[in-house]
C-alpha positions as a printed Julia matrix, in Angstrom:
105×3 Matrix{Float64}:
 -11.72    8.79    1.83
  -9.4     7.5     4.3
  -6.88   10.33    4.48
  -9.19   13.2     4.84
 -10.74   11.1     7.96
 -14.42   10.24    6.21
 -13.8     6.02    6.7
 -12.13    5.76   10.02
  -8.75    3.84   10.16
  -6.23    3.23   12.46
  -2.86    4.55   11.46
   0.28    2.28   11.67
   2.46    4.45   10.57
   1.96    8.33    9.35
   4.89   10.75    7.89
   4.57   13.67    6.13
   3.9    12.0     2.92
   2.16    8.7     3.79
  -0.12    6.6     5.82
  -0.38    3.03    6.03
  -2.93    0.98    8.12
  -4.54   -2.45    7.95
  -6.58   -3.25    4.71
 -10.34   -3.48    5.8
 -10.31   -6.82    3.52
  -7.33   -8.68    3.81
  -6.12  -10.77    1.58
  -3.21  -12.93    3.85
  -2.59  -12.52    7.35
  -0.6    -9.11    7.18
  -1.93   -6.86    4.67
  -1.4    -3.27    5.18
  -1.89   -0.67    2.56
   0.8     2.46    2.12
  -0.91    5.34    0.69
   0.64    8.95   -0.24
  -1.71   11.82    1.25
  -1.18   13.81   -1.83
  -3.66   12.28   -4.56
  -2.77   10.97   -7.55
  -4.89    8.3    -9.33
  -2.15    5.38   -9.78
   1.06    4.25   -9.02
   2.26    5.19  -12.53
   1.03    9.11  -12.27
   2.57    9.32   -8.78
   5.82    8.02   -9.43
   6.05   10.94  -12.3
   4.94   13.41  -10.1
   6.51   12.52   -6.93
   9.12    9.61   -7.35
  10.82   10.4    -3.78
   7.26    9.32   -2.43
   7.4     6.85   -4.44
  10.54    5.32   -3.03
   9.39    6.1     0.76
   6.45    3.99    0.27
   8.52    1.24   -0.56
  10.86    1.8     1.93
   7.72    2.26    4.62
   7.27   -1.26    3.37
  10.33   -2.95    4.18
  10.01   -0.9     7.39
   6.62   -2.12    8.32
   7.87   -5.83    7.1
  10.24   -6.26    9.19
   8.4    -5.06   12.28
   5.93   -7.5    11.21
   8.62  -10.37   11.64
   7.6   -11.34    8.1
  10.52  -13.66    6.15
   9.34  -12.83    2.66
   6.34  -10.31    1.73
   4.74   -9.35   -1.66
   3.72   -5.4    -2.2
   1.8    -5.2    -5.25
   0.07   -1.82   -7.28
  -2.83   -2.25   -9.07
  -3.02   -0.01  -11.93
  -6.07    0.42  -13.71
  -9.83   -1.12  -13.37
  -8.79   -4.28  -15.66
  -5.75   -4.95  -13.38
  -7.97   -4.95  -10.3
  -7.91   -1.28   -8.94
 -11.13   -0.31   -7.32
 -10.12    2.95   -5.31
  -8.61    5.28   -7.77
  -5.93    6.84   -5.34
  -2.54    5.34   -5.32
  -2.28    2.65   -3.07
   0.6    -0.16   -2.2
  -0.3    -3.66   -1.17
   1.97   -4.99    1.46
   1.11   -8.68    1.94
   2.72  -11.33    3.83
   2.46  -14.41    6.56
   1.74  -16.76    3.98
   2.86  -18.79    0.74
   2.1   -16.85   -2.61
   1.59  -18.36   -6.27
   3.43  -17.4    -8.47
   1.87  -15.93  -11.77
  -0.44  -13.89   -9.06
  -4.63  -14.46   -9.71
């Protein structure tokens, strides 16, 4: 994994809580992903165990947006296997530099 250093990445931003860094995929032009160190398996499971790290990740966003110059931005969770998760460790989506549709995929 990512925060115990196995896949390499390049931190944008570290605190005592979170990380984020560039998704190895991306999906728009900025795409960074936020991601608590302690490990909990979705959004929903880390919000009830840790809802201040909940709120800095979304803060880290806004943060991270607006360093990015970005007008408007989309952060997105992905909850489950059937909603599109594929690493089970809570991660945010922070997207941005281009036009979304709206209902998402």
């Amino acid at each position: 994994m990512i925060i115990e250093g196995a896949i390499p990445a390049d931190f944008i931003y570290e605190s005592e809580n979170v990380v984020a860094f560039n998704d190895l995929t991306p999906q728009a032009p900025t795409h960074i992903l936020i991601v608590p160190k302690a490990h909990h398996e979705n959004a929903a499971a880390t919000a009830a165990a840790t809802p201040t790290v909940m709120a800095e990740m979304l803060t880290v966003a806004g943060s991270l947006a607006a360093a990015a110059g970005l007008d408007g931005y989309r952060t997105t969770f992905n909850t489950g296997a059937s909603a599109g998760q594929s690493v089970f460790h809570t991660h945010l989506h922070l997207l941005g530099g281009r036009a979304f549709a709206w209902p998402p995929g």
